[in-house]
C-alpha positions as CSV (number, residue, x, y, z in Angstrom):
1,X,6.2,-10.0,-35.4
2,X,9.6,-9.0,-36.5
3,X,9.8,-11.0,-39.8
4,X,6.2,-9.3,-40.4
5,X,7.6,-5.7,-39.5
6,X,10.6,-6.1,-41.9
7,X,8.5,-7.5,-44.7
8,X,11.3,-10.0,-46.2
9,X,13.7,-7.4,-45.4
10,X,16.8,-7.6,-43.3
11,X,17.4,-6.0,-40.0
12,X,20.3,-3.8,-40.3
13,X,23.0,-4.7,-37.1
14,X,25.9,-2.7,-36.4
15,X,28.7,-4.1,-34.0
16,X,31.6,-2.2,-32.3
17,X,34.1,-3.6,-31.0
18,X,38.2,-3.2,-31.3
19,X,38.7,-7.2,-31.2
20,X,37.7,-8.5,-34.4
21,X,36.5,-12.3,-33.2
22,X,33.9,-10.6,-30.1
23,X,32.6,-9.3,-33.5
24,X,32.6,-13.0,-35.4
25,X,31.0,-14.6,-32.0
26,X,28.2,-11.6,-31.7
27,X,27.7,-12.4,-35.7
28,X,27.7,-16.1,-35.2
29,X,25.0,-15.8,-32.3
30,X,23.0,-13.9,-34.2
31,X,22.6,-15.7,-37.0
32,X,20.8,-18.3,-35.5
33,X,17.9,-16.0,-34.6
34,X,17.1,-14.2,-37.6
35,X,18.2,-12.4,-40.6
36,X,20.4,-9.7,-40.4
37,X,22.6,-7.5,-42.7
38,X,25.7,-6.9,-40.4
39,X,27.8,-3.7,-40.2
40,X,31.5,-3.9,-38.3
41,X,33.7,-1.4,-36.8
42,X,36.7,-1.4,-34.6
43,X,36.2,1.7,-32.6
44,X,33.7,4.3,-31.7
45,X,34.4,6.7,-34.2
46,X,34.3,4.5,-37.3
47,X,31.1,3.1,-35.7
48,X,29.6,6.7,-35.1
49,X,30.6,7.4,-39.3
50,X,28.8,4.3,-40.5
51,X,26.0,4.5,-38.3
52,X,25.4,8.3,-40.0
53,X,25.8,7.0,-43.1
54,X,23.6,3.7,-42.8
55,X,21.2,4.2,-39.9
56,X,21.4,0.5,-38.6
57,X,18.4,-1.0,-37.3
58,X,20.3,-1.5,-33.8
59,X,23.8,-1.0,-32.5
60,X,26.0,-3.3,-30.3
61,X,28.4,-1.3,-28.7
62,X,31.4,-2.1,-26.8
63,X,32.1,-0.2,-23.7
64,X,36.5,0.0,-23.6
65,X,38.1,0.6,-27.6
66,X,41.1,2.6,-28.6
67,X,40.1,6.1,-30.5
68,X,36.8,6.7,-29.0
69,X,35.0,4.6,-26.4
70,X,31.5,3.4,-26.4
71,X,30.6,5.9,-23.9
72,X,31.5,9.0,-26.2
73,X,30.3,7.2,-29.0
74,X,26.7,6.6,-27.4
75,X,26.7,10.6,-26.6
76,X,27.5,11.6,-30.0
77,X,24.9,9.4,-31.6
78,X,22.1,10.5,-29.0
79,X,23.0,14.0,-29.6
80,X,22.4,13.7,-33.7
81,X,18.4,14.0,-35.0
82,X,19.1,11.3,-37.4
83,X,20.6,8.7,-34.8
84,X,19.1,9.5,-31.6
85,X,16.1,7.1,-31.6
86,X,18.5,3.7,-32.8
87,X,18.7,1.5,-30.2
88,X,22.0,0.6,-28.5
89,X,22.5,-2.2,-26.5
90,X,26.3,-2.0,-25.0
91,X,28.1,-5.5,-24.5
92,X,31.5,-4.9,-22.0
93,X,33.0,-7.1,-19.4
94,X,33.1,-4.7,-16.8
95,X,31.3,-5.7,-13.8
96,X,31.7,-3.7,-10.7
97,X,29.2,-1.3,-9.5
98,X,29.9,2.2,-10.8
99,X,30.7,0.6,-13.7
100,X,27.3,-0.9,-14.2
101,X,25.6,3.0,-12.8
102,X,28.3,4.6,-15.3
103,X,26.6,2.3,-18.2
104,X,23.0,2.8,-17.3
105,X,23.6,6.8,-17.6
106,X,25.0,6.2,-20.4
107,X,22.0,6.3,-22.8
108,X,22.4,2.9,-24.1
109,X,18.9,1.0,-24.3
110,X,20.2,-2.3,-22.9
111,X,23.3,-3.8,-20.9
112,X,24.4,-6.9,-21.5
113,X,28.1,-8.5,-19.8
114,X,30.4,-10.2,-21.5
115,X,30.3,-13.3,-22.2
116,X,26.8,-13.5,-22.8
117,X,24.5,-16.0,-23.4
118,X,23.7,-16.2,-27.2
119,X,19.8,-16.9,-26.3
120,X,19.7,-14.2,-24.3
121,X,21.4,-12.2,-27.1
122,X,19.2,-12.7,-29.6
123,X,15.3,-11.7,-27.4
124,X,17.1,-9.1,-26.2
125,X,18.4,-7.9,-29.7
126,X,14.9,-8.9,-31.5
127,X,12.9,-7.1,-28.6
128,X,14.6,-3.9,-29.2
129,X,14.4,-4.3,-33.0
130,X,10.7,-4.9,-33.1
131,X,10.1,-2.1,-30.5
132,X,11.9,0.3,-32.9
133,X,11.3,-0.9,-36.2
134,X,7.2,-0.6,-35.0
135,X,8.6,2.9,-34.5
136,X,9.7,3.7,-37.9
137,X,6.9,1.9,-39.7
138,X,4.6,4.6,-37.5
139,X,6.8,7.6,-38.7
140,X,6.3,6.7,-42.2
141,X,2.9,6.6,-42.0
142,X,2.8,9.6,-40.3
143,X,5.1,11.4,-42.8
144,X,2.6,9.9,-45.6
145,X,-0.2,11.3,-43.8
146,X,1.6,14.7,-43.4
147,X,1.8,14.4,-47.1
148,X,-1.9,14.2,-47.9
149,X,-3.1,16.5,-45.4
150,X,-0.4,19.2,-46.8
151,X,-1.7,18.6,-50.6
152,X,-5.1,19.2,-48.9
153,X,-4.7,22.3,-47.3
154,X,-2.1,23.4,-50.2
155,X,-5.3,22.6,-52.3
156,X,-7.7,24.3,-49.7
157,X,-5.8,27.7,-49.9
158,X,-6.0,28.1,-53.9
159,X,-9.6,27.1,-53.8
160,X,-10.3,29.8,-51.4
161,X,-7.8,32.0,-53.1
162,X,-9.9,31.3,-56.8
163,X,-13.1,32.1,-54.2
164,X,-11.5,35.0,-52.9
165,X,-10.5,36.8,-55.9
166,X,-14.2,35.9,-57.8
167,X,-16.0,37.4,-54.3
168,X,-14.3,40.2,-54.2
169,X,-15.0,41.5,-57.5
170,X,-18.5,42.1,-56.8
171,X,-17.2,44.7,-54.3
172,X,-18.7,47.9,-56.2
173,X,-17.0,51.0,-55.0
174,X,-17.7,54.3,-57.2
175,X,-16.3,57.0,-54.8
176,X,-12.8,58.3,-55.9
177,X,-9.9,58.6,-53.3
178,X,-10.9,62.1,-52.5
179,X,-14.7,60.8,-52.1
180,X,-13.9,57.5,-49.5
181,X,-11.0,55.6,-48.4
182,X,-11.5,52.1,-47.4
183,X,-9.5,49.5,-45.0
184,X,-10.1,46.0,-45.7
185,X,-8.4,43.5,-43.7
186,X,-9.7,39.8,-44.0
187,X,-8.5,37.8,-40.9
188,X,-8.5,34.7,-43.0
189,X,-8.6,34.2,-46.7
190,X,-11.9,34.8,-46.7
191,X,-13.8,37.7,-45.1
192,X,-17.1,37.7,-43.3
193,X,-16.9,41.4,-44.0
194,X,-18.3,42.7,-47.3
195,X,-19.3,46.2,-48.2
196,X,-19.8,48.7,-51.4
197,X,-20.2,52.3,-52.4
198,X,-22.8,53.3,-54.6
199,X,-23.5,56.9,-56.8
200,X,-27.0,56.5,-58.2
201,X,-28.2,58.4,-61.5
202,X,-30.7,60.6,-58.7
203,X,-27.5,61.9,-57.2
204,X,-27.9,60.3,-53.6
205,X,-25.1,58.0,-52.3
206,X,-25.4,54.2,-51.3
207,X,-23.2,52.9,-48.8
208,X,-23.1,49.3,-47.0
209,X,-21.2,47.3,-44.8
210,X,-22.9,43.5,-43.9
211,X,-20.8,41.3,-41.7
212,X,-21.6,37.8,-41.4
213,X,-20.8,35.3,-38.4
214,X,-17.7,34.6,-38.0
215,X,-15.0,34.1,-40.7
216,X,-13.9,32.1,-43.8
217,X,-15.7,30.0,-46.2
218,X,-19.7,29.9,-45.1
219,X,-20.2,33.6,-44.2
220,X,-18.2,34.4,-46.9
221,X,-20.6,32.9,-49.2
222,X,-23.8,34.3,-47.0
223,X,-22.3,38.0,-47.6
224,X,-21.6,37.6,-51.2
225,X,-24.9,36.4,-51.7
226,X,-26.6,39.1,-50.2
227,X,-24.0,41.9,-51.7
228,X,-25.4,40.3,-55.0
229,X,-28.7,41.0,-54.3
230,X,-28.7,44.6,-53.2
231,X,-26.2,44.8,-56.1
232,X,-29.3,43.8,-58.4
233,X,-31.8,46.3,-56.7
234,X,-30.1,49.1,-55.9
235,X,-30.2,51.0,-59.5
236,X,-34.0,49.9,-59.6
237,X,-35.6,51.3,-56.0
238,X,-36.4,54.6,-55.4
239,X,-35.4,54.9,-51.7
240,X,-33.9,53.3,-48.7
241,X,-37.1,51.9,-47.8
242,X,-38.3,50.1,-50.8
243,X,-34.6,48.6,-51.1
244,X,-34.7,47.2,-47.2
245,X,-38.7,46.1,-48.5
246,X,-37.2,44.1,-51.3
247,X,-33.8,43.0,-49.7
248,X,-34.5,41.6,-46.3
249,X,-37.2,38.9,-47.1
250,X,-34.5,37.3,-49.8
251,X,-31.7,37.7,-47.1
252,X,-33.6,34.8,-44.8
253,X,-32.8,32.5,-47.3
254,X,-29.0,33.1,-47.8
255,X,-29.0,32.4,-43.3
256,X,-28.5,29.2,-41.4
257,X,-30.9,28.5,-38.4
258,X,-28.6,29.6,-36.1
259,X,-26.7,32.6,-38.3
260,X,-26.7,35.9,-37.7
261,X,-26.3,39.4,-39.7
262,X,-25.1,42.8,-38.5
263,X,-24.9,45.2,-41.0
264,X,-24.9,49.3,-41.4
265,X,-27.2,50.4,-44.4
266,X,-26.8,54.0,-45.4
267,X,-28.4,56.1,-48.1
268,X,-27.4,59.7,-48.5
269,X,-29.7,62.0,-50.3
270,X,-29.2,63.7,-53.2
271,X,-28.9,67.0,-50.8
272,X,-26.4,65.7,-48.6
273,X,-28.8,67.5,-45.6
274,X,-29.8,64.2,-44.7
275,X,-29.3,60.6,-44.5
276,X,-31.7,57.6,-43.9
277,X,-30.3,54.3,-42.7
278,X,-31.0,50.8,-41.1
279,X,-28.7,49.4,-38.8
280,X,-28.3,45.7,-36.6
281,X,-25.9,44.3,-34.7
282,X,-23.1,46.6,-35.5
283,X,-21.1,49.6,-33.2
284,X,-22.5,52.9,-33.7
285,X,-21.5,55.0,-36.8
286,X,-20.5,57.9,-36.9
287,X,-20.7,61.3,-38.8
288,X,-18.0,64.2,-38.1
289,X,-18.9,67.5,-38.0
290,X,-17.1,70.9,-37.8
291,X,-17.4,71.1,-34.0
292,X,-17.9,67.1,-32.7
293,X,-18.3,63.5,-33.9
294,X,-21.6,62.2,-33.4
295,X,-21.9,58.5,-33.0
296,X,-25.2,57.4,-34.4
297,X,-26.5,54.3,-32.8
298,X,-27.8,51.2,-34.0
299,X,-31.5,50.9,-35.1
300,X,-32.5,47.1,-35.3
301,X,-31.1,43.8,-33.7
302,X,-29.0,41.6,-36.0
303,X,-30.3,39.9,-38.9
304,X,-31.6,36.5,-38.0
305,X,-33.6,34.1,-40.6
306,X,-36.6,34.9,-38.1
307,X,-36.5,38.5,-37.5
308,X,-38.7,40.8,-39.1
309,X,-37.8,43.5,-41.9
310,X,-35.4,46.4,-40.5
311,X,-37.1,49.9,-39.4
312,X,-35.2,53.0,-41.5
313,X,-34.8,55.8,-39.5
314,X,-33.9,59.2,-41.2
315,X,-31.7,62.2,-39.3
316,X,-30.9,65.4,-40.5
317,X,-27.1,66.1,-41.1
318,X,-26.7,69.0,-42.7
319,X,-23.5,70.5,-42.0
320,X,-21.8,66.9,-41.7
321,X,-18.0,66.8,-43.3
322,X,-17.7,62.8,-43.3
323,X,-18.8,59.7,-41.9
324,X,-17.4,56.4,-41.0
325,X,-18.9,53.1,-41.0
326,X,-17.0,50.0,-39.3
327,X,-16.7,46.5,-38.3
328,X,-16.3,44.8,-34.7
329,X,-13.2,44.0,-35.9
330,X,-11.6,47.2,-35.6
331,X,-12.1,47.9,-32.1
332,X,-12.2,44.3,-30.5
333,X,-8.7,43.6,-30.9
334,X,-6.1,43.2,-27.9
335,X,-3.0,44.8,-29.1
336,X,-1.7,47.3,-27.0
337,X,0.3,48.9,-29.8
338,X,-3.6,49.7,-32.1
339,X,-5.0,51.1,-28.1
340,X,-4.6,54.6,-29.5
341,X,-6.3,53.9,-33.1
342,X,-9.7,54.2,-32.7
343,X,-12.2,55.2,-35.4
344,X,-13.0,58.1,-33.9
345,X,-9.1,58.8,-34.3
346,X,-9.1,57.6,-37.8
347,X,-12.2,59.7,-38.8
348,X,-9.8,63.0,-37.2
349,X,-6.9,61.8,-39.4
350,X,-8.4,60.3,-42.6
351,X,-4.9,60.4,-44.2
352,X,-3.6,57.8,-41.6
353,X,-6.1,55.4,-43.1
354,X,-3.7,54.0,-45.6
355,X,-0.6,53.6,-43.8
356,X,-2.9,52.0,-41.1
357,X,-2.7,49.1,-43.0
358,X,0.6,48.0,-42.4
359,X,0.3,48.5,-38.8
360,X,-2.9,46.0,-38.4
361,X,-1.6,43.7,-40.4
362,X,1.5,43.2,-38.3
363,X,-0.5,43.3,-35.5
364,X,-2.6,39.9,-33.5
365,X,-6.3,40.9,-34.7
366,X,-8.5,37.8,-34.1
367,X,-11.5,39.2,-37.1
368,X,-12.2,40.5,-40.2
369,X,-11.5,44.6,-40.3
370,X,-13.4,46.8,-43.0
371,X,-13.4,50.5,-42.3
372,X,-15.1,53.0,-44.7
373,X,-14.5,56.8,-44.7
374,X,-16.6,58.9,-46.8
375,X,-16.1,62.4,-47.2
376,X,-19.3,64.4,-48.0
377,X,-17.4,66.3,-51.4
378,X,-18.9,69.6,-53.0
């Protein structure tokens, strides 16, 4: 099995010893068992300096040498990444004991007394050799797999980077920075949150926000289907009604069997006074007034490729200063730092909105966060 490991190759052998001819007998014994490349030193230092700079395949240290022992040796090796794993097999005469206990602690992978018995020498030798050459040939195949699975998700990233940036240009938003601010936080490259704010020629305002299941790549592609679509109708319907009509009989065949929809549909009339909507699946939104914030509930269950087409409901509003539409991901998070920044809070303090941002995103939130504030204007 060892000649297989090495492939033709020769097993790299380090010996340390201070007397030059234990060396030439632990060579000679050797020799007769296999092929071996050999590396000599006369002390533990030198052998600690070529074992850096070669990384044997297997160290024979002796245990009692001038400069530095086998002992400090063994500890200094164990102690470095590179030479930790090599195994040692120390060869000394001493026999007593605590000597043997002193040996055994010693972080050497094998004892063997002097003299030895050159058979003996050589399966114990090719035993630990195999043993960690089977080691290295599994850490280089790791390492190459490591390599192919980082050039796939290296490649993964840009794909969904490219996706990302061709997705998010559909995101229509005419309101000016006086009209809406907007937080968009996806949790991964990808959102499953997708929105846009519409002014149409009859002077009422569009708003949505759809939020798939989950996050990444396939509700990603559901909502930027769908945002398409509403994207091609919403210039050519003349109300909320005829839009939801149109839009959710197409939307069954952007959903999976099992995928659901939430989503807050809002269109404001040309009068402001009042505002129809459709809403599944989402938390309430709500609509600030002078004196209170009103939190309007949802309307319809979420989206499912089965359900039937959404019910509108229209409220009167007149009066209303803004309103603020949001995703589960704003208020389902766990960080104790966000427990004071609520949307309610956010629709009090719009101007916090932006610098928001930073805070959330240095903060553990386990979902896509979208957050539209639209102020009602002149």
């Amino acid at each position: 099995m060892l000649k297989r490991l090495l492939n033709g190759l020769s097993a790299k052998v380090l010996i340390v010893d201070d007397i030059k001819e234990n060396r030439l007998i632990v060579k000679f014994s050797l020799k007769k068992g296999g092929k071996y490349q050999f590396y000599e030193a006369s002390n533990g230092k030198e052998g600690v300096d070529i074992a850096i700079k070669e990384l044997p395949h297997i160290i024979l240290m002796d245990a009692i040498m001038p400069v530095m022992d086998g002992f400090e040796a063994i500890k200094i090796l164990r102690e470095n990444p590179i030479t930790k794993r090599i195994p040692i097999i120390m060869i000394s005469s001493l026999d007593n004991k605590d000597d043997k206990v002193k040996i055994l602690l010693s972080g050497s992978s094998d004892f063997i007394s002097k003299p030895f018995d050159p058979t003996e020498l050589i399966i114990r030798v090719n035993s630990l050799l195999t043993l960690y050459i089977q080691f290295l040939v599994k850490k280089q195949e790791l390492q190459e797999s490591y390599t192919i699975i980082n050039k796939l998700h290296a490649y993964d990233v840009t794909q969904q980077q490219i996706a990302k940036e061709k997705i998010e240009v559909a995101i229509v938003n005419d309101m000016n920075e006086k009209e809406a601010k907007i937080l968009y936080i996806p949790h991964d490259i990808l959102s499953g949150d997708y929105y846009s704010l519409y002014k149409r020629k009859d002077g009422s305002k569009f708003i949505y926000l759809i939020d798939g299941q989950g996050h990444g790549i396939s509700p990603a592609l559901t909502v930027f289907s769908i945002s398409s679509t509403i994207n091609s109708l919403i210039h050519k319907v003349k109300d909320l009604q005829e839009l939801i009509e149109l839009l959710f009989p197409a939307i069954k065949n952007f959903l999976g069997e099992i995928e659901q929809l939430s989503y807050t549909i809002i269109m404001i009339n040309p009068d402001a006074k009042s505002i129809s909507y459709a809403s599944g699946g989402m938390y309430p939104f709500l609509i600030k007034t002078a004196n209170h914030i009103k939190k309007i509930k949802v309307n319809n269950l979420p989206f499912m490729n089965f359900s039937t087409t959404p019910t509108i409901k229209t409220i009167d509003v007149e009066g209303w200063e803004s309103l603020a539409v949001y995703s589960d991901g704003l208020v389902e998070y766990e960080s104790h730092e966000l427990i004071q920044i609520t949307p309610e809070f956010l629709i009090e303090s719009p101007s916090l909105i932006s610098g928001f941002l930073d805070t959330i995103n240095s903060s553990k939130i386990e979902d896509d966060v979208t957050l539209l504030y639209i102020q009602r204007g002149e």
